[in-house]
The first five atom37 places (N, CA, C, CB, O) and aatype in JSON, in Angstrom:
{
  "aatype": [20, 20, 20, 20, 20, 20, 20, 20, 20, 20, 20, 20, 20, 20, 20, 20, 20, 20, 20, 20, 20, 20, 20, 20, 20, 20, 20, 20, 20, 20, 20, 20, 20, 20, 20, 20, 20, 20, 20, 20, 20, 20, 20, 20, 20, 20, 20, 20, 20, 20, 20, 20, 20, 20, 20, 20, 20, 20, 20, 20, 20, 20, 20, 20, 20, 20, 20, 20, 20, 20, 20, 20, 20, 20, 20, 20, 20, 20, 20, 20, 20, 20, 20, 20, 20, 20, 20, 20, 20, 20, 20, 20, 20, 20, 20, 20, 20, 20, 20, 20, 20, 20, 20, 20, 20, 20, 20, 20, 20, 20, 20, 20, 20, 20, 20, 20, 20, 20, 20, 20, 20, 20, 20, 20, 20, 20, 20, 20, 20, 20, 20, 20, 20, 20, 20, 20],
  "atom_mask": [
    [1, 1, 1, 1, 1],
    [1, 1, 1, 1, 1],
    [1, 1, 1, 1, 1],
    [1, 1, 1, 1, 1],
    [1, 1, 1, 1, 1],
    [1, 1, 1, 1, 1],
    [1, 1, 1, 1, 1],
    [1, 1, 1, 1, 1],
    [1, 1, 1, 1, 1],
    [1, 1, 1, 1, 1],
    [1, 1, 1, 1, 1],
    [1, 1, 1, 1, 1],
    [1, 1, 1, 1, 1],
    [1, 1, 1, 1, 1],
    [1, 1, 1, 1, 1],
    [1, 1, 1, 1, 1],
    [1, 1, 1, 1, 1],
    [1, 1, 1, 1, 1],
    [1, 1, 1, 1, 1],
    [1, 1, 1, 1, 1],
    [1, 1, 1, 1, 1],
    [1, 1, 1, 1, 1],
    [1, 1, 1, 1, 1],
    [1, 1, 1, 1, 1],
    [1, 1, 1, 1, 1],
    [1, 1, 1, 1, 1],
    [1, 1, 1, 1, 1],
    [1, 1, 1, 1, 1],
    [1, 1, 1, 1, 1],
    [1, 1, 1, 1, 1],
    [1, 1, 1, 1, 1],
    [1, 1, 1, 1, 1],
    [1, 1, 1, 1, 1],
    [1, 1, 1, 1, 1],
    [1, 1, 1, 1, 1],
    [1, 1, 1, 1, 1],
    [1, 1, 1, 1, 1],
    [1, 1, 1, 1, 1],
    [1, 1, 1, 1, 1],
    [1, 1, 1, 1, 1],
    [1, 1, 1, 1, 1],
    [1, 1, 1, 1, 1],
    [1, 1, 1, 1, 1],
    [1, 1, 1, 1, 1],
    [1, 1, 1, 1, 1],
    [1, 1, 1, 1, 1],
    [1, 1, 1, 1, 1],
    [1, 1, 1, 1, 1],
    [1, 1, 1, 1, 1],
    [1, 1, 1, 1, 1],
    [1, 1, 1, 1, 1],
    [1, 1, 1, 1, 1],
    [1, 1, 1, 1, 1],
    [1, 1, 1, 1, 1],
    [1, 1, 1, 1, 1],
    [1, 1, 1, 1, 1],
    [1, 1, 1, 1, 1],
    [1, 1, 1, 1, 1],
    [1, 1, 1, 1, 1],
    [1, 1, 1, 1, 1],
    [1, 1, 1, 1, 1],
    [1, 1, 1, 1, 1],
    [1, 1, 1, 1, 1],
    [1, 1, 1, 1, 1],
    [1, 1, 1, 1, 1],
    [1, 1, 1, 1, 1],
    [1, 1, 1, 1, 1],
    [1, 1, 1, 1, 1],
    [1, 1, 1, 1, 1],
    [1, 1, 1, 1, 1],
    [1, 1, 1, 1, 1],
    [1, 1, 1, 1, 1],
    [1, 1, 1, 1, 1],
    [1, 1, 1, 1, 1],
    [1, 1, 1, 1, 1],
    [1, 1, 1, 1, 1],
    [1, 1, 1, 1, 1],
    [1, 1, 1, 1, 1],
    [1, 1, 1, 1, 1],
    [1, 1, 1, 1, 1],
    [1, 1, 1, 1, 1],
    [1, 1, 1, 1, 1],
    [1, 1, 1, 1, 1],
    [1, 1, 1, 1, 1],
    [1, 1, 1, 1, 1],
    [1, 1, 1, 1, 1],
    [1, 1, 1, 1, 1],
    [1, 1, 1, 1, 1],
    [1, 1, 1, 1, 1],
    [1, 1, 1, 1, 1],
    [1, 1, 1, 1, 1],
    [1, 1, 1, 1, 1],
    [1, 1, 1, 1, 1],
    [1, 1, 1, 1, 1],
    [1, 1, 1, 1, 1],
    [1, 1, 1, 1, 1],
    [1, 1, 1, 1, 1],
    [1, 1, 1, 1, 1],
    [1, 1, 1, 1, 1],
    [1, 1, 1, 1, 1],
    [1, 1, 1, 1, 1],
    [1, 1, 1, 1, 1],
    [1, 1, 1, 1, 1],
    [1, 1, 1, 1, 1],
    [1, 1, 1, 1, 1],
    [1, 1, 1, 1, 1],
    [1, 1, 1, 1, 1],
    [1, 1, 1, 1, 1],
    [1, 1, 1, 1, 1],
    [1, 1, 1, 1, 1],
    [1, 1, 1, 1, 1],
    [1, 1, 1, 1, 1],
    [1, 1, 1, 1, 1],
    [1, 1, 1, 1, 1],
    [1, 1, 1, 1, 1],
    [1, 1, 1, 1, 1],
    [1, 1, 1, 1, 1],
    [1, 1, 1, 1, 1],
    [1, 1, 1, 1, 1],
    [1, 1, 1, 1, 1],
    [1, 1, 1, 1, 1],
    [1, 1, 1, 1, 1],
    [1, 1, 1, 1, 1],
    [1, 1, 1, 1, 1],
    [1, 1, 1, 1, 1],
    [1, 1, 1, 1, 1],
    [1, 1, 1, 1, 1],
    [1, 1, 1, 1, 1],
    [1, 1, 1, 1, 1],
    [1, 1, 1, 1, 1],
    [1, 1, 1, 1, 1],
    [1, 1, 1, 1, 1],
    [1, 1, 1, 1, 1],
    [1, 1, 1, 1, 1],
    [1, 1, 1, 1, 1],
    [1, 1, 1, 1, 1]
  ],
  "atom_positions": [
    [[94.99, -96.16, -21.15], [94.28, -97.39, -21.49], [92.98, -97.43, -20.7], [95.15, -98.64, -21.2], [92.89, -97.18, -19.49]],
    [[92.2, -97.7, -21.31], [90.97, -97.9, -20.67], [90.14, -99.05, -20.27], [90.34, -97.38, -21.26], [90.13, -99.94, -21.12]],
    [[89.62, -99.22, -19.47], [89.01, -100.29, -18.98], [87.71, -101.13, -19.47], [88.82, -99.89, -17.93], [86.74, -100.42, -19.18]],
    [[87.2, -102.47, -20.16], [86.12, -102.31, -20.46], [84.58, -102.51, -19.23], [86.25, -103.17, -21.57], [84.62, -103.05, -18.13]],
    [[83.95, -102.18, -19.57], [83.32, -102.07, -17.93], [82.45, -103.36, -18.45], [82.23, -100.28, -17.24], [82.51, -103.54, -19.66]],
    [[81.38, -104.58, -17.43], [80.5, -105.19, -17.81], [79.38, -104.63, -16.54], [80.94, -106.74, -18.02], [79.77, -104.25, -15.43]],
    [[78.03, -104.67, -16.94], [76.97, -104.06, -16.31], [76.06, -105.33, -15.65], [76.17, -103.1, -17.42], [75.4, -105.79, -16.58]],
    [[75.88, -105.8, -14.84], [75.42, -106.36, -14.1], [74.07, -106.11, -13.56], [76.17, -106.37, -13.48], [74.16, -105.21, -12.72]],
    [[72.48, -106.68, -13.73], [71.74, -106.67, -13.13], [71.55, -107.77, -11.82], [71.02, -106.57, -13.97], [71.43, -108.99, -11.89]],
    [[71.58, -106.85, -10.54], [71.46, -107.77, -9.25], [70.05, -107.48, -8.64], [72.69, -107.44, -8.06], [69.84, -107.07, -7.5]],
    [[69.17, -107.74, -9.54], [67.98, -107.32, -9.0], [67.28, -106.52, -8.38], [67.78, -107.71, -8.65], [66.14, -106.8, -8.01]],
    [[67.96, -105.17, -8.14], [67.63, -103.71, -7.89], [66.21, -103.78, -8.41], [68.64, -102.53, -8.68], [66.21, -104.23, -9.55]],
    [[65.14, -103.51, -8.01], [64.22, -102.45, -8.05], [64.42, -101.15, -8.93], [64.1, -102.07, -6.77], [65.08, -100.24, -8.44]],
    [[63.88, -100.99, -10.26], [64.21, -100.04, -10.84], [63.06, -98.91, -9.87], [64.1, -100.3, -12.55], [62.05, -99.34, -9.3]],
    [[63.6, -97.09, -9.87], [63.09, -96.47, -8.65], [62.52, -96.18, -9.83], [63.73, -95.52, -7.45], [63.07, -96.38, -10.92]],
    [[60.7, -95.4, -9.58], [59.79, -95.12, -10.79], [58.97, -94.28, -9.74], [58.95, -96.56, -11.74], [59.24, -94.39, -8.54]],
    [[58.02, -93.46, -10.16], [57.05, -92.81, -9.26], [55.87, -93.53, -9.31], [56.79, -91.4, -9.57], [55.3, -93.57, -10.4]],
    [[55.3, -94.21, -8.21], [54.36, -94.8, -7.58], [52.99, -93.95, -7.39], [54.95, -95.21, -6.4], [52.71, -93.14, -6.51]],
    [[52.43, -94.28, -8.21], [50.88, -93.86, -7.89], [50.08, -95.14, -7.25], [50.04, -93.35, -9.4], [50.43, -96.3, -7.04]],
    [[48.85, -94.42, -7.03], [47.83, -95.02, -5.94], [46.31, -94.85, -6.6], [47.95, -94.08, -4.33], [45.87, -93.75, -6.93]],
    [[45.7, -95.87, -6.73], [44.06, -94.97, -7.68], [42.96, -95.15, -6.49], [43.19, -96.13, -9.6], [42.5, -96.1, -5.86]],
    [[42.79, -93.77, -6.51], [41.6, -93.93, -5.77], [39.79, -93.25, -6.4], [42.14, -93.17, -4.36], [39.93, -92.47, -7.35]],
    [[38.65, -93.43, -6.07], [37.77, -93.17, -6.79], [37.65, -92.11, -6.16], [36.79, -93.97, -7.03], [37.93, -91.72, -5.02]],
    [[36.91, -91.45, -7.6], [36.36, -90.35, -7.05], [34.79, -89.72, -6.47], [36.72, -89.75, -7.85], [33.79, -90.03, -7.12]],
    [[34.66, -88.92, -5.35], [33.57, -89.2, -5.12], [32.8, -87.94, -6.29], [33.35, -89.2, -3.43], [33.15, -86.97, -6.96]],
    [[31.78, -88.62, -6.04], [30.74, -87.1, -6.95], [29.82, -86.51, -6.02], [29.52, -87.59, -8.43], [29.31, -87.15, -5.1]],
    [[29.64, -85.49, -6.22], [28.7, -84.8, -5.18], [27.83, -84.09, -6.29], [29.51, -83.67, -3.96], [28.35, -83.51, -7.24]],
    [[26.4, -84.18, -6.11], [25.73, -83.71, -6.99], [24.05, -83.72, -7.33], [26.35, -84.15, -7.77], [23.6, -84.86, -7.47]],
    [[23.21, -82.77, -7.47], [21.53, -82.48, -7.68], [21.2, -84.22, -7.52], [20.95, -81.58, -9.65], [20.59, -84.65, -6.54]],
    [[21.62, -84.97, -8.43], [20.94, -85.95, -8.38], [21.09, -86.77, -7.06], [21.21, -86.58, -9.48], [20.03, -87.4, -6.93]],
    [[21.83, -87.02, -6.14], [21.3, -87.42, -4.86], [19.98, -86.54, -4.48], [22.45, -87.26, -3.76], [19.22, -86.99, -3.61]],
    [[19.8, -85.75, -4.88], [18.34, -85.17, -4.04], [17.22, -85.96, -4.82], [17.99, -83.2, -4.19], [16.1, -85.72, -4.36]],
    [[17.23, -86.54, -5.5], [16.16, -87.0, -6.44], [16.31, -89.07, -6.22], [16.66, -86.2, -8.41], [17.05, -89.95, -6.66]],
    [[14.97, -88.99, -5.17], [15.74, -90.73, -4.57], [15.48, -91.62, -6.06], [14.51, -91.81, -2.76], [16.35, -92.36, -6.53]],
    [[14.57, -91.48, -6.5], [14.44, -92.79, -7.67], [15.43, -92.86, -8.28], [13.41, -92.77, -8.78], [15.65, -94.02, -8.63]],
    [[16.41, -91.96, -8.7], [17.52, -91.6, -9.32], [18.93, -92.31, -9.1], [17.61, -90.38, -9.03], [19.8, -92.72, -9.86]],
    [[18.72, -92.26, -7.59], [19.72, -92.39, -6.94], [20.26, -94.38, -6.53], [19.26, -91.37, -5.68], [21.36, -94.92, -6.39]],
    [[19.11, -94.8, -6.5], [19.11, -96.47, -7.2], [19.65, -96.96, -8.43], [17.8, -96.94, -7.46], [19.85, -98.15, -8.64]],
    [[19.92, -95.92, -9.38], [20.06, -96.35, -10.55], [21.93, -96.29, -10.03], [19.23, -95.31, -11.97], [22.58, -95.62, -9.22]],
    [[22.35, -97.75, -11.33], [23.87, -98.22, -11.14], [24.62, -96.47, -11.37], [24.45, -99.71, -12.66], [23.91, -95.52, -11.71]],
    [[25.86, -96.37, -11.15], [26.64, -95.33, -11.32], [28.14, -96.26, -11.81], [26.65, -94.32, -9.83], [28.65, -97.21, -11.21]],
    [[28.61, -95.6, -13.1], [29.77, -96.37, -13.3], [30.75, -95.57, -12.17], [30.32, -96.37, -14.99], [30.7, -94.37, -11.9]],
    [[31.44, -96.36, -11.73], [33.18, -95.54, -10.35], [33.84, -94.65, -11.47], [35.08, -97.22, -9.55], [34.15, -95.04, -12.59]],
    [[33.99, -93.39, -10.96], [35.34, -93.0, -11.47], [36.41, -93.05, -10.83], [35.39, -91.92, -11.83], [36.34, -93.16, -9.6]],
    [[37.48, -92.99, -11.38], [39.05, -93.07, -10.36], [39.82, -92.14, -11.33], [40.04, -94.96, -10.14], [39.55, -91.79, -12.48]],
    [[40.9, -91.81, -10.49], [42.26, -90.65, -10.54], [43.42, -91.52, -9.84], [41.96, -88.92, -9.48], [43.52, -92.44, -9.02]],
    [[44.06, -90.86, -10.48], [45.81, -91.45, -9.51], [45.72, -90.17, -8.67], [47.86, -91.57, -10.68], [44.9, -89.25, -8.76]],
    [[46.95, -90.35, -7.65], [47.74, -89.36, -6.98], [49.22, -89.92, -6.47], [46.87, -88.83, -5.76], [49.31, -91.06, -6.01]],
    [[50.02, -89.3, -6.55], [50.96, -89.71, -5.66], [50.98, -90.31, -4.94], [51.34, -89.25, -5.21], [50.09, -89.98, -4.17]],
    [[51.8, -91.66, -4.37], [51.89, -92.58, -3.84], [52.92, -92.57, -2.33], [52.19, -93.35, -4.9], [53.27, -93.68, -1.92]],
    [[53.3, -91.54, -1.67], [54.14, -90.94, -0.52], [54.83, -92.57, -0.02], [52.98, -89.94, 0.9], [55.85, -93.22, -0.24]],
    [[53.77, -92.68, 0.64], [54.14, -94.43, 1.31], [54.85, -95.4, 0.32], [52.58, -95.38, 1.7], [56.04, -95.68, 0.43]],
    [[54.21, -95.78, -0.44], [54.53, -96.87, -1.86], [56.18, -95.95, -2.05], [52.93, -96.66, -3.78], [57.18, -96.67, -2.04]],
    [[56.35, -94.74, -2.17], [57.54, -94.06, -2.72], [58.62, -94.64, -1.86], [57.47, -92.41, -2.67], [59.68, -95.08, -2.3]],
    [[58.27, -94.61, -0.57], [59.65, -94.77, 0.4], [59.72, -96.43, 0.94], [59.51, -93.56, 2.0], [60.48, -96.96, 1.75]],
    [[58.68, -96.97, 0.19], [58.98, -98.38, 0.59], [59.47, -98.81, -0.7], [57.72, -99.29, 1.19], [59.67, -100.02, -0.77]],
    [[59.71, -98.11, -1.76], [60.57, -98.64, -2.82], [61.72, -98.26, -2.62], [60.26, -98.33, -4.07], [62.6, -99.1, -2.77]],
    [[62.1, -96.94, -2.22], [63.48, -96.71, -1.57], [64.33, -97.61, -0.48], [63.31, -95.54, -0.95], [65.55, -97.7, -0.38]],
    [[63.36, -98.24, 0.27], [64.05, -98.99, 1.32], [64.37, -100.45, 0.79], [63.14, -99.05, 2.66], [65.26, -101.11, 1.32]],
    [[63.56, -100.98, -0.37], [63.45, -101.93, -1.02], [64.79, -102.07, -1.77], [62.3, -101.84, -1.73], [65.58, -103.02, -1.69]],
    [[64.9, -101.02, -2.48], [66.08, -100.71, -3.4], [67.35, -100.82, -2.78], [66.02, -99.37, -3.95], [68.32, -101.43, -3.22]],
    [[67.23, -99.95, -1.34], [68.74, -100.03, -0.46], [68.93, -101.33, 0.66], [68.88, -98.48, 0.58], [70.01, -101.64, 1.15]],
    [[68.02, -101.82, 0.86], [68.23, -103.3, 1.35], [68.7, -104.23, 0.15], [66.81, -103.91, 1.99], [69.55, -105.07, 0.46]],
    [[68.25, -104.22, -1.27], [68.99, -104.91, -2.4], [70.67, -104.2, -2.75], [67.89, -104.73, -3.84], [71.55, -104.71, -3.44]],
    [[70.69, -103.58, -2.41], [72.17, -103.04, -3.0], [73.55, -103.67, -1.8], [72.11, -100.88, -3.02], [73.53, -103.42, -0.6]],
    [[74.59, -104.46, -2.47], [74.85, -104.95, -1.9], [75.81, -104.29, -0.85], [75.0, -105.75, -2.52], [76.45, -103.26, -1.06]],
    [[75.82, -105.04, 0.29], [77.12, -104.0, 1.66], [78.39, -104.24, 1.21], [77.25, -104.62, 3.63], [79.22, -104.29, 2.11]],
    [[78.89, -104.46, -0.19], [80.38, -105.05, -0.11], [80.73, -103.81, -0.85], [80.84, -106.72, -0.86], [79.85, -102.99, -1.11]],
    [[82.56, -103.55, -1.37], [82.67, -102.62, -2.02], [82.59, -102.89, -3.69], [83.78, -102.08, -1.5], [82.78, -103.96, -4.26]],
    [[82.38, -102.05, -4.09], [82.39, -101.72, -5.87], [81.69, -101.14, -6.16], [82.23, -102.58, -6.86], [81.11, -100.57, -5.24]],
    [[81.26, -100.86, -7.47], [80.92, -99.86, -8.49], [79.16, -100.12, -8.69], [81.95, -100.16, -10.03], [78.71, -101.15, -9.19]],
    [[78.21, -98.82, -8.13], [77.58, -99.4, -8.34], [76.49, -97.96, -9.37], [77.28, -100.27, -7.0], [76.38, -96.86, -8.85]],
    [[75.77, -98.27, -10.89], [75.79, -97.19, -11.67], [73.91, -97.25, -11.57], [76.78, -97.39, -13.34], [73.08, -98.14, -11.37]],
    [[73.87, -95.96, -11.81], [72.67, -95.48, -11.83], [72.21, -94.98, -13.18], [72.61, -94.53, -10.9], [72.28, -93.81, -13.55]],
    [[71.8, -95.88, -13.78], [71.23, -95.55, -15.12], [69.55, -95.07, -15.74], [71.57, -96.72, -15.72], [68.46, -95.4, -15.27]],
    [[69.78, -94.42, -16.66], [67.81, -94.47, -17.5], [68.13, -94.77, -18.44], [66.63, -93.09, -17.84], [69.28, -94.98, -18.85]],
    [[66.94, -94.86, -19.03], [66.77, -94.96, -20.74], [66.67, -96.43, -21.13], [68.16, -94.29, -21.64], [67.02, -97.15, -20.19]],
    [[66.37, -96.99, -22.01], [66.64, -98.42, -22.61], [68.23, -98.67, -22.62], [66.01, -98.54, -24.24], [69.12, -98.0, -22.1]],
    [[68.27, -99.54, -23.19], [69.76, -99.97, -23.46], [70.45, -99.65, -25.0], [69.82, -101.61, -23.22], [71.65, -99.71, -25.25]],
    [[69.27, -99.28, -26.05], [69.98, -98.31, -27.04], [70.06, -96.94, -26.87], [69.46, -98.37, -28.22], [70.59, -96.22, -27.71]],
    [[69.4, -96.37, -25.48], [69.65, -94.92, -25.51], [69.88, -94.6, -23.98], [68.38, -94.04, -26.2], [69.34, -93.63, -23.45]],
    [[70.58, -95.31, -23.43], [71.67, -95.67, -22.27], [71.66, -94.46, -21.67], [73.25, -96.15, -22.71], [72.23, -93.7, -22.45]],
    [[71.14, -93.51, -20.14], [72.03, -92.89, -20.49], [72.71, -93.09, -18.6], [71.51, -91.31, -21.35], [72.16, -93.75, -17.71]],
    [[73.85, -92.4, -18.5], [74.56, -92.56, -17.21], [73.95, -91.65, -16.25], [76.07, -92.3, -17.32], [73.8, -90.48, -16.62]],
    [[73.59, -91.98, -15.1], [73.12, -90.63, -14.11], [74.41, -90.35, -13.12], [71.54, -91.02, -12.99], [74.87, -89.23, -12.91]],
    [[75.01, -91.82, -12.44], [76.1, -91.31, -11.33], [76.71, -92.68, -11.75], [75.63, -90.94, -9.43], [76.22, -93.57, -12.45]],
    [[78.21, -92.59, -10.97], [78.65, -93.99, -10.74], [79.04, -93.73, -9.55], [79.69, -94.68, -11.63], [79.8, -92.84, -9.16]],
    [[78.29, -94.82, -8.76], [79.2, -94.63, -7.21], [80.37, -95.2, -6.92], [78.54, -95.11, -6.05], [80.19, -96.38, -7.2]],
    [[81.44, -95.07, -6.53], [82.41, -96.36, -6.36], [82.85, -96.47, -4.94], [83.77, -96.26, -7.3], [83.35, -95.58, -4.24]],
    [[82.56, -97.73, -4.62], [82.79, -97.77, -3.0], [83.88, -98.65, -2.48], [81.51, -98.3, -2.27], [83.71, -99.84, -2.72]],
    [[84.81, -98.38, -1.92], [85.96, -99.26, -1.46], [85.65, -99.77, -0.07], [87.36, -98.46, -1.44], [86.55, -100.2, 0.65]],
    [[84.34, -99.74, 0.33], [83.8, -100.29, 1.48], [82.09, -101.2, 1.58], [83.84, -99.01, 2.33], [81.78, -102.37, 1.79]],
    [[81.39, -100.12, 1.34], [80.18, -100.59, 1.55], [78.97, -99.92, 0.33], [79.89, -100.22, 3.13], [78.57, -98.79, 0.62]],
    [[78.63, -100.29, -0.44], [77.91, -99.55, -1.46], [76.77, -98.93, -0.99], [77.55, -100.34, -2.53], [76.56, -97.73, -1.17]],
    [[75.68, -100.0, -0.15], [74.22, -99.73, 0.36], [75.06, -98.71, 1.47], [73.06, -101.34, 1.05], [74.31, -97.75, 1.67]],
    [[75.71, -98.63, 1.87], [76.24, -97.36, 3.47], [76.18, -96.02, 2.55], [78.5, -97.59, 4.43], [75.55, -94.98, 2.76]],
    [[77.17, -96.42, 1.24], [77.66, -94.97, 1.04], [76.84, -94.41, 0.3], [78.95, -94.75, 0.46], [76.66, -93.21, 0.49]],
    [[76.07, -95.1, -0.79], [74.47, -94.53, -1.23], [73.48, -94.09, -0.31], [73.67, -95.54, -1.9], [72.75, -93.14, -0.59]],
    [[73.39, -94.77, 0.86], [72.38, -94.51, 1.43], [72.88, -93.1, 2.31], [71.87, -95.81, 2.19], [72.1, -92.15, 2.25]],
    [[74.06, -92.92, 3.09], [74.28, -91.51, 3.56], [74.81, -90.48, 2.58], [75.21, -91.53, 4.66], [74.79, -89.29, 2.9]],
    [[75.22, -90.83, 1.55], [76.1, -88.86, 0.62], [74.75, -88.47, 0.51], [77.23, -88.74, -1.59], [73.64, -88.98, 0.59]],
    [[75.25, -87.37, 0.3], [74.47, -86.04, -0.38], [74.69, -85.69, -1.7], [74.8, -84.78, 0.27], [75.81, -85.64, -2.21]],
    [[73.53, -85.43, -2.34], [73.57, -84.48, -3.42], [73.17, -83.34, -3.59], [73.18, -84.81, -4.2], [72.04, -82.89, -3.44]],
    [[74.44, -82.66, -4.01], [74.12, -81.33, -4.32], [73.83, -80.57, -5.74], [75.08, -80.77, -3.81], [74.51, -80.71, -6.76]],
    [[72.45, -79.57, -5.6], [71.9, -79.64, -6.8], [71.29, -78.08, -6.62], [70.84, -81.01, -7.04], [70.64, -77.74, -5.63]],
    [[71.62, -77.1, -7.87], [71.1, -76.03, -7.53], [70.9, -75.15, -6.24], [70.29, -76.25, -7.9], [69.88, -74.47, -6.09]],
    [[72.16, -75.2, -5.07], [72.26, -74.66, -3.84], [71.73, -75.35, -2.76], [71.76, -73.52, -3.85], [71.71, -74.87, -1.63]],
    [[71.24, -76.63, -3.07], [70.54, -76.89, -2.46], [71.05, -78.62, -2.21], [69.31, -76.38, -3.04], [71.33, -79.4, -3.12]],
    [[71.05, -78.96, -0.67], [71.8, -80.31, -0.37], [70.8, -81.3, -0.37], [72.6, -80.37, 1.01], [69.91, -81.09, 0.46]],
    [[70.65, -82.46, -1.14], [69.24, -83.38, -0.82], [70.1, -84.7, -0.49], [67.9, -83.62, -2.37], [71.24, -84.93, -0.89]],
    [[69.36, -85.43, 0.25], [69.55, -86.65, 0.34], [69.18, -87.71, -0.65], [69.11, -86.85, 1.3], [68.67, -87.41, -1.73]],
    [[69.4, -88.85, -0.33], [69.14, -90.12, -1.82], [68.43, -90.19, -2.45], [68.96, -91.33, -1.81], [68.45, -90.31, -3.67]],
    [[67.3, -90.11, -1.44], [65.34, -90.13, -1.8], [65.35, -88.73, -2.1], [63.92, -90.56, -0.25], [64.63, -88.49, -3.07]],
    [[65.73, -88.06, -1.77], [64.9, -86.24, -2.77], [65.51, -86.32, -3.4], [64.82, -84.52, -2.39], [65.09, -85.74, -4.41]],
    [[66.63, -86.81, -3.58], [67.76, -86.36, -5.1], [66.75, -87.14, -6.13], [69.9, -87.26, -5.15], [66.06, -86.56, -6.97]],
    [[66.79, -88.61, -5.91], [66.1, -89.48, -6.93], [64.02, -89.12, -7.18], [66.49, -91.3, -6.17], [63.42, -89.27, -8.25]],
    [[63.4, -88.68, -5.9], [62.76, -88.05, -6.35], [62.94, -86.53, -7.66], [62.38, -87.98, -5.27], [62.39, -86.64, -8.75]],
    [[63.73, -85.3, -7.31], [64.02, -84.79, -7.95], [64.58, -84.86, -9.45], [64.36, -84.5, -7.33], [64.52, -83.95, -10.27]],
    [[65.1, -86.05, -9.63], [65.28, -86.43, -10.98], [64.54, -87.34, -11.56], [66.38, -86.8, -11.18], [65.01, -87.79, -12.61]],
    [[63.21, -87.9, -11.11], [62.47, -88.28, -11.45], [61.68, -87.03, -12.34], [62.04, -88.93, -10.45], [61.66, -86.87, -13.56]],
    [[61.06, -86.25, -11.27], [59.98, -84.86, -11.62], [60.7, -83.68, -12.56], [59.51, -83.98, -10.0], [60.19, -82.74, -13.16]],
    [[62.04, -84.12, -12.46], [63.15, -82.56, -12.82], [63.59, -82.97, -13.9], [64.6, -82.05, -11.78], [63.08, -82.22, -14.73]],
    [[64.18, -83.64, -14.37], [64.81, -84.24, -15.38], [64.2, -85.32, -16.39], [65.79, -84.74, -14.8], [64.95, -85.94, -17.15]],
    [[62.9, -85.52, -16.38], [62.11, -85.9, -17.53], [62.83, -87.29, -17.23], [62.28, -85.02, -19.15], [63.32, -87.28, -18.36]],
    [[63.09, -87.92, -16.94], [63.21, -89.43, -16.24], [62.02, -90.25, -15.96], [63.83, -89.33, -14.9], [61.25, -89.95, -15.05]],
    [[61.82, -91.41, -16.81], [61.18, -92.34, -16.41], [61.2, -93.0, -15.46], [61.17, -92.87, -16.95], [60.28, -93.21, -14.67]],
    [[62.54, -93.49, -15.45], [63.22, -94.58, -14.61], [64.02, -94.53, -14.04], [63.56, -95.39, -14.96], [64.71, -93.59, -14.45]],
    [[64.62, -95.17, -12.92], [66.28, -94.91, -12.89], [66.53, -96.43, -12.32], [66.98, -93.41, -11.67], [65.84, -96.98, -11.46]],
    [[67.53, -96.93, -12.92], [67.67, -98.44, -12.72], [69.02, -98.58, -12.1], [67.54, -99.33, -14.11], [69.77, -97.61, -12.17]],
    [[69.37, -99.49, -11.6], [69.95, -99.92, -10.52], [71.07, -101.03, -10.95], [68.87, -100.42, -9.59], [70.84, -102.23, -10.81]],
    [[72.41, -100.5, -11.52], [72.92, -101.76, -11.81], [74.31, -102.08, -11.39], [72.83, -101.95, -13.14], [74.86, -101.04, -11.01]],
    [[75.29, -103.42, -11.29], [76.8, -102.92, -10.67], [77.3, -103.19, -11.92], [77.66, -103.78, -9.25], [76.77, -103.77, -12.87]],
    [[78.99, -102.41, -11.73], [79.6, -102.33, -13.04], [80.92, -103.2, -12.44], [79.87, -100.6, -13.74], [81.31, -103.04, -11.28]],
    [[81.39, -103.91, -13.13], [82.83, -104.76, -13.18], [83.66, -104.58, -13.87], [82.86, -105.89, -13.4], [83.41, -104.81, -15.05]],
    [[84.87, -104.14, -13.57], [85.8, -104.22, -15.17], [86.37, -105.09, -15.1], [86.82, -103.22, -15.67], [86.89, -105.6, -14.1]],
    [[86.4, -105.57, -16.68], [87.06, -106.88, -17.52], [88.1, -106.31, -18.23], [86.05, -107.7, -18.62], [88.8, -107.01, -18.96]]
  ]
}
């Protein structure tokens, strides 16, 4: 017999990759030419990776997850194309036991933040959202 599960949003922080825009500079003939150089210039900008912004969403995320025990699931996708990444189930502390396991992935042991980085960049993942599960 199976259980039906209900999915719960507790306000998790969905984890996403964080960019940062910064402009770009130009270097180029026309600074040597001063009349030139008065005239307006529209800014350009680029993203890059966001390092800082990355791990203050991680800490964001594991200060929201609650210290009690139960089920707590790591999902992507919308909700018509659902899909499951992990279910943790904790008979103690959820934010403890997410925040210390390991994942192991291709020989290789990562912690919370490289795992979820890694399946961000690795696995064509948009998102990964943050939700608890209850059974009814």
């Amino acid at each position: 017999m199976s259980m039906a599960v209900r999915l719960v949003d507790c306000g998790i922080p969905n984890f996403e990759l964080k960019k940062k825009r910064y402009e770009l500079q130009e270097l180029s003939e026309e600074v040597l030419i001063p009349e030139e150089s008065t005239s307006k210039k529209k800014k350009k900008y680029a993203y890059q990776d966001d390092a800082d912004g990355q791990l203050e969403l991680y800490k964001k995320i594991l200060r929201k997850i609650p210290a009690t025990p139960g089920k707590l699931m790591l999902i992507s996708g919308a909700d018509s194309s659902m899909k499951i990444i992990e279910i943790l189930t904790s008979d103690y502390n959820m934010r403890e036991d997410f925040r210390t396991s390991k994942k192991h992935v291709e020989e290789v042991d990562f912690d919370r933040f490289s795992w979820l980085m890694y399946k961000l960049r690795h696995c064509d993942l948009h998102l990964i959202r943050f939700v608890l599960a209850f059974e009814v």
